[in-house]
N, C-alpha and C positions, 0 to 999 in steps of 0.2 A: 026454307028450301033453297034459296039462291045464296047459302055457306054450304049447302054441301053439294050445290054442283059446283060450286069454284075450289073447293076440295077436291073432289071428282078431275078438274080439268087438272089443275096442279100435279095429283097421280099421274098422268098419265103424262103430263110433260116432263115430270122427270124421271121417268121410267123408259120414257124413247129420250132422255138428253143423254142419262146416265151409261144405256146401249149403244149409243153415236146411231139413231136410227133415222140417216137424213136421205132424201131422193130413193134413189133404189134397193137400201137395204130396207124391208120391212117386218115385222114381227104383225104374227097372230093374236099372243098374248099379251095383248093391251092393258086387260082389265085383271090380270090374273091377282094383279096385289090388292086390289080391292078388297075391302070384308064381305062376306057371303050376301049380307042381304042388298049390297048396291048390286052387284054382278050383274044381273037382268034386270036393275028397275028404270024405272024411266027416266027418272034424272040423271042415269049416267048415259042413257039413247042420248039425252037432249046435249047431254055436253059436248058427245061425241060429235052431234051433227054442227053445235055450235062450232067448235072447233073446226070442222069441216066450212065451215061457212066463212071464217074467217082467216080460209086457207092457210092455217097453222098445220092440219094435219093432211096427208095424201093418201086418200085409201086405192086400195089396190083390189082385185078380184081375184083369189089364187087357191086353188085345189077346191073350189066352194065356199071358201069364208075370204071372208075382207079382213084384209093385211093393212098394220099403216106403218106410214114414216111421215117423219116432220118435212116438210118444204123447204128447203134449203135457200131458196128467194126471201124466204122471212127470218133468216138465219138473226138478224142482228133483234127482232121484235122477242121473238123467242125466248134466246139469251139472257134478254133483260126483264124482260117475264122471268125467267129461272131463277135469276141473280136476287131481285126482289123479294120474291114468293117462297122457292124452294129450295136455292140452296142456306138452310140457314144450319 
């Protein structure tokens, strides 16, 4: 289960790296490129909030759904997470 949440986190870091989704621009759909059956299961809850916990992502509160962008404070953690992981 702990490959496919660091699956899960990778999606989604390079889905806000890819859209330049840093501080105030945020997007709704986070998980859109996900495959159907992660979209609401818990492993991707957990990632999100890991993520959230380890202030990589900033969620926002906007028209009723939580929006995020990357933290631009962790700009250089991020990066190299990307570099590493996703851009291959």
């Amino acid at each position: 289960m702990e490959s496919i949440k660091e699956e899960v986190k990778k999606r989604i870091i390079i889905r806000l790296v890819r859209w330049r989704k840093w501080g105030g621009s945020h997007t709704e759909n986070i998980i859109g490129g996900l495959p159907s059956h992660l979209k609401g299961a818990k492993v991707t809850k957990q990632a999100l909030k890991e993520l959230e916990r380890d202030e990589w992502l900033l969620p926002a509160k906007k028209t009723g759904e939580i929006h995020y962008s990357l933290n631009p404070e962790k700009t250089d953690e991020i990066l190299q997470f990307y570099e590493k992981y996703c851009n291959k």
